[in-house]
C-alpha positions in Angstrom: -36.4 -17.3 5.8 -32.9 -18.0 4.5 -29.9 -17.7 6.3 -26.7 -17.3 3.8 -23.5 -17.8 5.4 -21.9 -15.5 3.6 -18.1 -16.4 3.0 -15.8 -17.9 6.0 -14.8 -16.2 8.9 -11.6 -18.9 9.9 -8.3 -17.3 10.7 -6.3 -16.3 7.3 -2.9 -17.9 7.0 0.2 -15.7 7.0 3.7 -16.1 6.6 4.9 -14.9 9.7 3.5 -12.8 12.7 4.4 -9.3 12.9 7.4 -7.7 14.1 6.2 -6.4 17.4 7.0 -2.8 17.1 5.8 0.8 18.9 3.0 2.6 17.8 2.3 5.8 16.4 -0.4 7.8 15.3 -0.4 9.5 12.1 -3.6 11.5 12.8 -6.3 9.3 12.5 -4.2 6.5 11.6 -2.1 3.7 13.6 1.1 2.6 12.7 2.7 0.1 14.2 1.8 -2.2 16.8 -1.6 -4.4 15.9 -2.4 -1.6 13.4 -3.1 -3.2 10.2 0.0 -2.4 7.6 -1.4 1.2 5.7 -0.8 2.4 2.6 0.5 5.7 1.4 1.2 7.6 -1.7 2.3 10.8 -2.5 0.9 13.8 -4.5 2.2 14.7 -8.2 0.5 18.3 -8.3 2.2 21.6 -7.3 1.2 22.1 -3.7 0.8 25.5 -4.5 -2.1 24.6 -6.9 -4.4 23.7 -4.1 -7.4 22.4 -5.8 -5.3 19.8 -8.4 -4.2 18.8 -5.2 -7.1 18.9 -3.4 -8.5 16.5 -6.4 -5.8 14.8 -6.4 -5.8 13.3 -2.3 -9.7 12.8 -3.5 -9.2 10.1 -5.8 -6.3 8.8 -4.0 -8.8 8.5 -1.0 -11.4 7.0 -3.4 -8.7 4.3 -4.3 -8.4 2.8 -0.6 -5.1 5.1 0.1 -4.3 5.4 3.5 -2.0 8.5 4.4 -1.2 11.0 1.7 2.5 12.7 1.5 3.1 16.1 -0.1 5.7 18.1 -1.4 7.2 21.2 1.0 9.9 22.4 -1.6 9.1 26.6 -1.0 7.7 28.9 1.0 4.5 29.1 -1.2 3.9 25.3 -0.7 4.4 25.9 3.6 1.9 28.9 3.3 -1.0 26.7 1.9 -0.8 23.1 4.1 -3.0 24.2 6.7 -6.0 24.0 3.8 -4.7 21.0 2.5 -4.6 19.2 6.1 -8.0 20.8 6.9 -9.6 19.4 4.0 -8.2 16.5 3.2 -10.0 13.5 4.3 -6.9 10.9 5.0 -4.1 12.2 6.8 -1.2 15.0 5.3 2.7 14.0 6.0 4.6 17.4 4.5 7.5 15.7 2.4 10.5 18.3 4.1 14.1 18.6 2.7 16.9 21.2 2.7 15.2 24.0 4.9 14.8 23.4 8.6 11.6 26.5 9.0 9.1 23.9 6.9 9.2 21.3 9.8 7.5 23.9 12.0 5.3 25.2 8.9 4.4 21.9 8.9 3.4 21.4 12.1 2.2 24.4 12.8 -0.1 24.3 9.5 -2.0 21.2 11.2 -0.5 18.4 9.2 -0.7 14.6 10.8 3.0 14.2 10.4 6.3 15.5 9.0 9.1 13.4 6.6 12.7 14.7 7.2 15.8 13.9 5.4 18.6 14.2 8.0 21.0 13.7 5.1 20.5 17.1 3.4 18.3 19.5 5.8 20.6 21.8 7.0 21.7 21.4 10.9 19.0 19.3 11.5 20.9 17.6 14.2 21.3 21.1 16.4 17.2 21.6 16.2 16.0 18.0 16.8 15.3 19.1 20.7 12.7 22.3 18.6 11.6 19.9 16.9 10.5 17.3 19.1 9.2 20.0 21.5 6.7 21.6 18.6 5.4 17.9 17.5 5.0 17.0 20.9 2.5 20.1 21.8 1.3 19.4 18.2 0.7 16.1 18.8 2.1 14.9 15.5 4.7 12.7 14.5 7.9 12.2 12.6 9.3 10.2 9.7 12.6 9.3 10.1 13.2 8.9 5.9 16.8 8.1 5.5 17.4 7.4 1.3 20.7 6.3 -0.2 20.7 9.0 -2.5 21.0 11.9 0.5 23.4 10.2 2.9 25.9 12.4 4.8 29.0 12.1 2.8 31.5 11.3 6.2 29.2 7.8 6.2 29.1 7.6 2.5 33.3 8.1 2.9 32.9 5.4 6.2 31.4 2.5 4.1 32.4 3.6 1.1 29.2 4.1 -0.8 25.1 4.2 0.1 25.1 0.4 1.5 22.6 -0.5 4.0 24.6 -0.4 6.9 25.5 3.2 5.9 21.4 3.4 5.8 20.9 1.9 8.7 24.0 4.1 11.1 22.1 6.8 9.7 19.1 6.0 11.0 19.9 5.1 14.1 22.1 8.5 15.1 18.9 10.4 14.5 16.9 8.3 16.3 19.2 8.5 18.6 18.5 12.6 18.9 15.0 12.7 19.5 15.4 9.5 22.1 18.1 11.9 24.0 14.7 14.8 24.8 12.7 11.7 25.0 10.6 12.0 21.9 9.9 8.1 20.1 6.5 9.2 18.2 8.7 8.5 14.4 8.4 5.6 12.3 12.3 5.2 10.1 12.4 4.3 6.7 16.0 3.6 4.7 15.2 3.7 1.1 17.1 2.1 -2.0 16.3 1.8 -5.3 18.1 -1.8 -5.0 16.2 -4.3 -3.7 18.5 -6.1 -2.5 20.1 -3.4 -0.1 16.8 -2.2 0.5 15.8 -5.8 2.3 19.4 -5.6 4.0 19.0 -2.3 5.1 15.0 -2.8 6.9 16.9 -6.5 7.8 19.1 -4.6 9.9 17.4 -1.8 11.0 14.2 -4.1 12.5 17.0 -6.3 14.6 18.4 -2.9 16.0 15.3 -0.9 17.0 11.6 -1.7 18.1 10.3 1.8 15.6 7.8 1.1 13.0 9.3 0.8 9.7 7.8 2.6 6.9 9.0 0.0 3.9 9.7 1.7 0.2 12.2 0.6 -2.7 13.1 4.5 -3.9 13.4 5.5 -7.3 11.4 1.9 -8.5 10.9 2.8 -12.3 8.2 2.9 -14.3 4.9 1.1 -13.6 6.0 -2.6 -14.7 9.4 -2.5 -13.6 8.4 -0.6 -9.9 6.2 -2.9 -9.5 8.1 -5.7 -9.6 10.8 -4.2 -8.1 8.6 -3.5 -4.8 6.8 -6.7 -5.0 9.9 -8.7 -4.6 11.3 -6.3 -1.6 8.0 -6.2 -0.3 6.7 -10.0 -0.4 10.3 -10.6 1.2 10.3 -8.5 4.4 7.0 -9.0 4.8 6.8 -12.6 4.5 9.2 -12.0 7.0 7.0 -9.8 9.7 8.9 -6.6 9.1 6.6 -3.6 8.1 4.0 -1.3 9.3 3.1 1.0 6.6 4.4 0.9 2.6 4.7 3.2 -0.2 5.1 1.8 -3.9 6.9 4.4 -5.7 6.3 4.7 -9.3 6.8 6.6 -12.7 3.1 6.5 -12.4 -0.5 8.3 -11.6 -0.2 8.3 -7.6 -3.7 5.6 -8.0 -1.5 2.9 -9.0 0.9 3.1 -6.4 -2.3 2.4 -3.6 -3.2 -0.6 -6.3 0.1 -2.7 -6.3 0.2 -2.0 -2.6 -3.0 -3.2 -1.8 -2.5 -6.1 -4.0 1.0 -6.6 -2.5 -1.3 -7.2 0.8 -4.5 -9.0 -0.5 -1.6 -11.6 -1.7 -0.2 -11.9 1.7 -3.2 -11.7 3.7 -2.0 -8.7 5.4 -5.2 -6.9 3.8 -9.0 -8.3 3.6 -9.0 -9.6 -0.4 -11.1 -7.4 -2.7 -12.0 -8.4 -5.8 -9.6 -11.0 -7.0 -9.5 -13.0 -10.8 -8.0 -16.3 -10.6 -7.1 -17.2 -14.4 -5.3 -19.6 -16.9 -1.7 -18.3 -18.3 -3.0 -19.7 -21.8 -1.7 -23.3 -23.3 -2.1 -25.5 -25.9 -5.0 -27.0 -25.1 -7.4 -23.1 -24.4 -10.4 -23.2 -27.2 -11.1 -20.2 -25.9 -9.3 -16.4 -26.1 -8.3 -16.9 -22.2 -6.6 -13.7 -22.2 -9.1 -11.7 -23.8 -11.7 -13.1 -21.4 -9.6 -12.7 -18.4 -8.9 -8.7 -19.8 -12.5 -8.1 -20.5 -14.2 -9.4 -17.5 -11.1 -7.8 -15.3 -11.8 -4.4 -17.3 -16.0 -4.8 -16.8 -15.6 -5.6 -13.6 -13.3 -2.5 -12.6 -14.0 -0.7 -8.9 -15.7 -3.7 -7.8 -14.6 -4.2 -4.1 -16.5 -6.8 -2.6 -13.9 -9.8 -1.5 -15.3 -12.3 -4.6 -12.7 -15.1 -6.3 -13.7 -15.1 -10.3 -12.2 -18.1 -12.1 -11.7 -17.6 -15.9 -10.4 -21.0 -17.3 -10.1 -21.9 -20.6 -9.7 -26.0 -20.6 -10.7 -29.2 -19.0 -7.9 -29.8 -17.0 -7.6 -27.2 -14.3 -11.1 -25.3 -15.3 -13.8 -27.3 -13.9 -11.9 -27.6 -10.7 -10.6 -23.8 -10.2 -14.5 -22.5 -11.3 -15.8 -24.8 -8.7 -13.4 -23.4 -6.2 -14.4 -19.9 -6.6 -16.9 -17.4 -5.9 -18.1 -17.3 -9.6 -16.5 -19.2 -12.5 -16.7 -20.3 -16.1 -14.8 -23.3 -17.5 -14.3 -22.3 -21.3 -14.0 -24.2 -24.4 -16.2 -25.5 -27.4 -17.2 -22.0 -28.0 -19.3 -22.3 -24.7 -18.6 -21.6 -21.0 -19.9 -23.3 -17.9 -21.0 -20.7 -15.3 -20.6 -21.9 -11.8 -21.8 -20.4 -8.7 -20.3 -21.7 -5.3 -19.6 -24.7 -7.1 -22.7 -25.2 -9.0 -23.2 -25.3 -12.8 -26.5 -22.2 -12.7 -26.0 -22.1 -16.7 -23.9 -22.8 -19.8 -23.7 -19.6 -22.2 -22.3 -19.1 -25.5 -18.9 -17.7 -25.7 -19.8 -14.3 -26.8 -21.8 -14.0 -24.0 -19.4 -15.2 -21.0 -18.2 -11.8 -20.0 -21.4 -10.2 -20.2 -22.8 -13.1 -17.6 -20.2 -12.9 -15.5 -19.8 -9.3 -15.2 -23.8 -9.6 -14.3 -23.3 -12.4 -11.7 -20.3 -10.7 -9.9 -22.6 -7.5 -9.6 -25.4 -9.3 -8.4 -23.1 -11.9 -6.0 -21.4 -8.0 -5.0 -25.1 -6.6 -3.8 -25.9 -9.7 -2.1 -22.4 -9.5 0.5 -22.6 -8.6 3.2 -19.8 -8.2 5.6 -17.0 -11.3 5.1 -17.7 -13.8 7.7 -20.8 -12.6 9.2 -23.7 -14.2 8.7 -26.6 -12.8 6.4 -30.4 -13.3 6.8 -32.6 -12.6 4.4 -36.6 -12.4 4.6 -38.6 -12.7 2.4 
């Protein structure tokens, strides 16, 4: 019999502990409190087409998303949530702006929560007490979603433009509302496509209010540019404990919104690390194509989850060292590669056959794990 340890089960490191905040339930889900931080996206498709959507929320579900968020911009779209709730197997937030009636389509269509945009639904502020009544017997719960771009013009006139304290005094008047006819089941987000006001804004808003904060740069950019954007926002207030649930918004297929953010978490350890690839930048001293190796086993090894480090170095320097630290590892150069295992040498291969081995170890290191940190056992 041997018993295989499997990887570590010590406490991760963080930055900081987490802002202690209320929690919500966004059906099935917890935000806030000891909840781990979740991950949203939102849907690209019509609403009205059900099944793109449908498919849509499917693969986004396949991709580790959390809580899904569609679009409420009609009538049609209201008329057809309570299929899309029903069969959608992560919770539905309806995405409400401009008309008031949606809210209560909403909830009475079954979805797990409602977004509103106080800054541009029509006398919201007079039917917050309706509101709060109807989620309350629903049993679902708000998003506050306050966005620099939809600010009541007397606070845009007040601090003369969308700054976060504008954000932020917008936020906390609503909030203010639903605490009047006690309702507190709403999470607040106060969206800017700067990061810098962004972090103000959440900065701010987590001194002022125990809610949980639903974190989001708006109107990021395209893929590269979004993501960096939201990385640095992100990595800040989170290094900082602020932050319950995020949303990466990009000029992109919804997938690779729930990709940065998961990574954005793996890198933290706010999220149990998947798959990562630990490799060199490239120098002078590389034999070896280190960034078609790194691409290629990256690209072989795509929809592997199991939490395995893979080391791709391409020189004697750091190689032998980083390889030996990880999972599974090769240490390039002299048209060969050493293969390490838990930081023993099992082979040397020829270079054109590096990614092929370590695409086969990583599947067959993948099979073998277990859950991380509990112990294995394995008979014979």
């Amino acid at each position: 019999m041997t018993v295989n340890l499997g990887m570590p089960a010590a406490p991760v490191p963080v930055l900081a502990p987490r802002r202690p905040t209320r929690q919500i339930s966004v059906g099935k889900v917890k935000v806030g409190g000891d909840a781990p931080i979740s991950v949203q996206s939102m849907t690209t498709t019509k609403t009205t087409d059900i099944n793109a959507t449908l498919q849509q929320i499917a693969e986004l579900t396949a991709t580790g998303c959390d809580i899904v968020r569609v679009a409420v911009p009609s009538q049609d779209d209201a008329d057809v949530l309570h299929i899309i709730a029903k069969k959608s197997a992560i919770p539905v937030i309806a995405d409400i702006h401009f008309q008031p009636k949606y809210v209560f389509a909403a909830i009475d269509a079954g979805c797990a929560a409602v977004r509103v945009n106080p800054g541009n639904i029509r006398a919201f502020d007079d039917q917050v007490a309706q509101i709060a009544k109807a989620a309350t017997d629903a049993g679902v719960s708000i998003r506050i979603g306050v966005n620099a771009g939809s600010l009541d013009k007397r606070l845009l006139a007040k601090h003369g433009g969308p700054t976060a304290e504008a954000m932020v005094e917008s936020a906390l008047w609503e909030a203010s509302l639903f605490e009047e006819v006690g309702f507190r089941d709403f999470k607040i987000s106060v969206k800017h496509h700067d990061p810098v006001v962004m972090v103000n804004a959440y900065r701010q808003l987590s001194a002022a209010c125990d809610y949980p904060l639903h974190l989001g740069v708006t109107e990021a950019g395209p893929a590269f540019q979004g993501t960096i954007k939201s990385s640095a926002a992100f990595g800040i207030l989170l290094a900082e404990g602020i932050g319950d649930t995020i949303r990466v918004s990009l000029s992109a297929p919804p997938v690779e919104e729930v990709k940065v953010g998961q990574k954005i978490l793996e890198a933290l350890n706010l999220r149990q690390r998947q798959m990562e690839i630990v490799s060199c930048p490239g120098c002078g001293r590389a034999q070896v194509d280190i960034w078609g190796l790194a691409n290629e086993v990256t690209d072989g090894l795509e929809g592997l989850t199991a939490p395995l480090r893979i080391a791709v170095m391409g020189c004697v320097v750091n190689g032998p060292g980083e390889a030996r630290e990880a999972d599974l590892g090769v240490a390039a150069g002299n048209g060969k590669g050493q293969i390490f295992i838990k930081g023993e040498v099992i082979k040397t291969v020829p270079e054109s056959e590096i990614v092929q081995t370590l695409i086969e170890e990583a599947n067959r290191l993948a099979a073998d794990t277990d859950e991380v940190g509990s112990p294995q056992v394995v008979t014979p």
